[in-house]
C-alpha positions as CSV (number, residue, x, y, z in Angstrom):
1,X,147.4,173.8,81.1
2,X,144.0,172.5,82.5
3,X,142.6,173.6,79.7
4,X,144.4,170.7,77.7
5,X,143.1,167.7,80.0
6,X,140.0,167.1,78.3
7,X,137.8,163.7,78.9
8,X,138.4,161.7,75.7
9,X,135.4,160.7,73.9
10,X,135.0,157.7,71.8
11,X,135.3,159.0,68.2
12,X,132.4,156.5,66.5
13,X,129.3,157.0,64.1
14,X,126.9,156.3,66.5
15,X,128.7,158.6,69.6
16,X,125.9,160.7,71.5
17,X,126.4,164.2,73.7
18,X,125.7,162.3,76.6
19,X,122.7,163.5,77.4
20,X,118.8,161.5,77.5
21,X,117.0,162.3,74.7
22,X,113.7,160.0,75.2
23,X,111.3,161.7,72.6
24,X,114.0,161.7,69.6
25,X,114.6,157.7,70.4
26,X,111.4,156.7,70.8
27,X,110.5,158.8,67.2
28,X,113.5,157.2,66.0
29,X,112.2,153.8,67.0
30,X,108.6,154.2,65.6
31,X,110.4,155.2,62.4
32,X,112.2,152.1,62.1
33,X,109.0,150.0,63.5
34,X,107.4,151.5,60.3
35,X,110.0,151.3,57.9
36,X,110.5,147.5,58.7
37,X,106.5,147.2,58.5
38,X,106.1,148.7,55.3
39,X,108.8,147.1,53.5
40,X,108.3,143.1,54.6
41,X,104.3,143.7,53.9
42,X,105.5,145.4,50.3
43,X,106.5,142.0,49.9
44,X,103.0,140.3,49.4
45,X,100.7,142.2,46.9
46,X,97.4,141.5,48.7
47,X,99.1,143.7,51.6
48,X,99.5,146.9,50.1
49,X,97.1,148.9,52.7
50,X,99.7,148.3,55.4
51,X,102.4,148.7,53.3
52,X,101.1,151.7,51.9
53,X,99.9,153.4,55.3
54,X,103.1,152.2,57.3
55,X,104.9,153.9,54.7
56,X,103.1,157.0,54.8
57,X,103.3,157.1,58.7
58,X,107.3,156.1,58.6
59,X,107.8,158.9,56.2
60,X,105.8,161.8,58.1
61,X,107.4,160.7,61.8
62,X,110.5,160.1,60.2
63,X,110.5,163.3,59.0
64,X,109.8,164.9,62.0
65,X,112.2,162.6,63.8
66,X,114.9,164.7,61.7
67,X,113.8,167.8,62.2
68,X,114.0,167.2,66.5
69,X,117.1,164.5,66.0
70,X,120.1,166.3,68.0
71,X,122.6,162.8,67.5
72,X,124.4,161.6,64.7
73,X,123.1,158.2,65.7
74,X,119.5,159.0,66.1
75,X,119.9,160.7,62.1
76,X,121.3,157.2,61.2
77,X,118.9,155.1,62.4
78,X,115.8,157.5,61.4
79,X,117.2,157.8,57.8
80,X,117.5,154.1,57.7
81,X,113.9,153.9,58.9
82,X,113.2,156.9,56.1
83,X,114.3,154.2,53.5
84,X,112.7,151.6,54.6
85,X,109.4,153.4,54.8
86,X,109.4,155.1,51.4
87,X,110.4,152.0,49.6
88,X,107.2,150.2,51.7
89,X,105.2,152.8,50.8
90,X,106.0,153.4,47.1
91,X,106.0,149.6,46.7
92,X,102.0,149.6,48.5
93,X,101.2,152.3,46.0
94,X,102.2,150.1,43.0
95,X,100.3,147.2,44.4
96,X,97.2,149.1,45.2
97,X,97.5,152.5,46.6
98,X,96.2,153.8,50.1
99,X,92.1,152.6,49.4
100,X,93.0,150.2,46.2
101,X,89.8,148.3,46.5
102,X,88.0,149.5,49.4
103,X,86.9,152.7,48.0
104,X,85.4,152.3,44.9
């Protein structure tokens, strides 16, 4: 019964297969970057240009952090990122939009 003995592995939200996965981290960390950008510079109304860009850039690499993600834990982290960046970036559109003042 060899085909029973199987290595155990730890059953846990954030378990990986094991194997490096350097691009889908390091898009998983830019997306989190971004999303923690975005959302303490939402905070302050005369920063809405760099809450409202690092949302915009959270949102499109976190996107396509999901679409390459092959972990449970990398999805986890990106979608926190995900939420962190829209909320940044709809908060920067409220307070003056992508080129509130500087165009126009």
């Amino acid at each position: 019964m060899a085909q029973t003995m199987r290595r155990s592995s730890s059953i846990s939200l954030f378990a990986t297969d094991g194997k490096p996965h350097p691009i889908q981290d390091t898009l998983m960390g830019v997306t989190l970057a971004l999303g923690a950008l975005a959302l303490v510079t939402a905070m302050f109304h005369h920063l809405h240009l760099v809450s409202s860009w690092a949302g915009l850039l959270g949102i499109l690499i976190g996107g396509y952090a999901m679409y390459v993600s092959a972990t449970t834990r990398e999805r986890f982290v990106t979608i926190v990122g995900l939420g962190a960046s829209a909320v940044g970036f709809f908060l920067g559109m409220a307070h003056g939009g992508l080129f509130g003042g500087v165009l126009g």
